[in-house]
N, C-alpha and C positions, 0 to 999 in steps of 0.2 A: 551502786544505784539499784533500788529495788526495780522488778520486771512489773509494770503498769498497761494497761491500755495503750497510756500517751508516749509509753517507750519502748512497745514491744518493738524488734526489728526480726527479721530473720538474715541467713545468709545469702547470699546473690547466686546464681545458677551458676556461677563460675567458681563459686569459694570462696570470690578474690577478698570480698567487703561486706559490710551490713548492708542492707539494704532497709528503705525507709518505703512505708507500707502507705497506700492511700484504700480510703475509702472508695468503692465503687457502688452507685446510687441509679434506680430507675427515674425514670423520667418523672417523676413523683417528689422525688428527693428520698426513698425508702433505701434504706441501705440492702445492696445483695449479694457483697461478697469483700473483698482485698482483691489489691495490684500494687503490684513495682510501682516507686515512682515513674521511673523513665519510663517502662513497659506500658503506662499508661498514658504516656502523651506520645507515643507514636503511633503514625498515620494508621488508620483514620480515627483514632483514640476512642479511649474508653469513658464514658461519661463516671466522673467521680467528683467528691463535695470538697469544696473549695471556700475561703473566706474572701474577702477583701474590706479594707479600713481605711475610714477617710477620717482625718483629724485636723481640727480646726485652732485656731489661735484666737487670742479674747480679740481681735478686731478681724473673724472672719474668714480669712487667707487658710488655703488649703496647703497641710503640707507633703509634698510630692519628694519623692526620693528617684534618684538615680540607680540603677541595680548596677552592681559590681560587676566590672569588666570582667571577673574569674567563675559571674554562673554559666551553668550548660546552656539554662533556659532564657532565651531575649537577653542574654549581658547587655548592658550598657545605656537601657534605653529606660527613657521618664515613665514612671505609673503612677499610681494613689500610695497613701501612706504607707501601707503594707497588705500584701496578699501571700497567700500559702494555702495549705488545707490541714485540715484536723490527722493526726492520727486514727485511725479504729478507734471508736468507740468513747474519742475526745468530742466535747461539745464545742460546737461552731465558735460561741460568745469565749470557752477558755482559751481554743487557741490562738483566736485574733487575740485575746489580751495577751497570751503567751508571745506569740511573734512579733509582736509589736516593740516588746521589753527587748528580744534576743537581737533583732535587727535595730532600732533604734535607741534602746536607752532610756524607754520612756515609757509608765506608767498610763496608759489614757484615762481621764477623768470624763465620767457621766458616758461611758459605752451604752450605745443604744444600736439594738436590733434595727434594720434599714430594709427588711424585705430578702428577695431573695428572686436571681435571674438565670436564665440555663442560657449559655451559648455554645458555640464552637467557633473556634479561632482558628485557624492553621498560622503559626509561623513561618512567615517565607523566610529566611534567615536562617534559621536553624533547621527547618523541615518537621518541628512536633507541631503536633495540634493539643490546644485548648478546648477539652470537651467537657466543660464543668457547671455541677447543679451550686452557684454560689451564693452565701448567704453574707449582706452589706449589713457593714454596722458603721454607724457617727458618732464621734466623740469629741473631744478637749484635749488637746497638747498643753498643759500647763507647765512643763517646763523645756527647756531645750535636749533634742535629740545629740545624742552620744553616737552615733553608727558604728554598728560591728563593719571595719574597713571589708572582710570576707563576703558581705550583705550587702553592702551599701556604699556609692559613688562618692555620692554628695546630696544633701537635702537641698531645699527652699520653701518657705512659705509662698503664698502666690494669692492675687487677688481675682475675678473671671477674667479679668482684661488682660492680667497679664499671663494666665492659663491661654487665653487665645491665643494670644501673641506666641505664646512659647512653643504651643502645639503644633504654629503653622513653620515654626524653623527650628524645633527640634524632633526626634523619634520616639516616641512614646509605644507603648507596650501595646497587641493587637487587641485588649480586651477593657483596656483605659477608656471610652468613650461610652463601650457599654456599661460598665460598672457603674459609673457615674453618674448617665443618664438615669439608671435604673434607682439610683440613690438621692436623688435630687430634691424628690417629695421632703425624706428624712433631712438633708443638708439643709434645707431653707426654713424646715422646723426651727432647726438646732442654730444656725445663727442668724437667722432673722432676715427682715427684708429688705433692710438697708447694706446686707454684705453682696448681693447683687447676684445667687444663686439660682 
């Protein structure tokens, strides 16, 4: 595999492994340097750019995947379609479509830029914090997700009512409500106002 942008790595301070490189961003969203992934989400972390993807189905329903009880980061619990961050010097819009295919299986149709929100999160669970400049995009599931088992639990499509329902009795990701909320304008573009966004 040639040496890219989207796949430089370096090795880890230990030798041990590659290590996968994030972008680190001022509060601007300006890029001003690299970080470790994991070096980057501990306490009290380093603000770096992040994606998240919300995808809809032709009647509306958002679909929500389960993260793999085998990640470091929040295993196990509900978020939006898919989240990640770019490598160095990969653009926001390839890699949501990149992570999207690698964790799901699936192509998004009509990706649309959704704005962009800075939080910080801390995981109580794990103890990393979420300190990311992230950029939403909404699109189209036109066909059914495949999930890499390594990525991903389990999916469901979901309609707001039964996103409610589900929120109030299961765990979801710390950074789920704000993604969402921040994305809501784009989401009720993109399916209308009868899907109850």
């Amino acid at each position: 595999m040639p040496i890219t942008p989207a796949t430089v790595t370096h090795t880890a301070s230990n030798g041990s492994a590659d290590a996968i490189l994030l972008e680190l961003v001022d509060e601007n969203g300006v890029t001003i340097g690299t970080e470790e992934k994991l070096a980057a989400h501990q306490p009290p972390g380093r603000l770096h750019r992040a994606f998240s993807v919300f995808l809809f189905d032709e009647r509306g329903r958002l679909l929500l995947q389960q993260r793999a009880l085998g990640k470091y980061h929040s295993p196990g619990v509900w978020s939006n379609t898919c989240c990640g961050h770019p490598y160095p010097g990969e653009a926001p819009f390839a890699a949501a479509a990149r992570r999207t295919h690698e964790e799901l299986g699936i192509s998004p149709s009509l990706l649309a830029e959704a704005g962009t929100v800075r939080y910080n999160h801390p995981d109580p669970a794990s103890g990393l914090v979420e300190q990311e400049y992230n950029h939403l995009f909404v699109g189209l599931a036109q066909a059914p997700p495949r999930p890499d088992p390594q990525e991903v639990a389990e999916t469901v499509f979901v309609t707001p009512a039964e996103l409610a329902e589900r929120h109030e009795r299961d765990t979801f990701s710390a950074w789920f409500m704000t993604v969402l909320d921040a994305a809501r304008p784009a989401v009720r573009e993109l399916t209308g106002p009868s899907a109850g966004w």
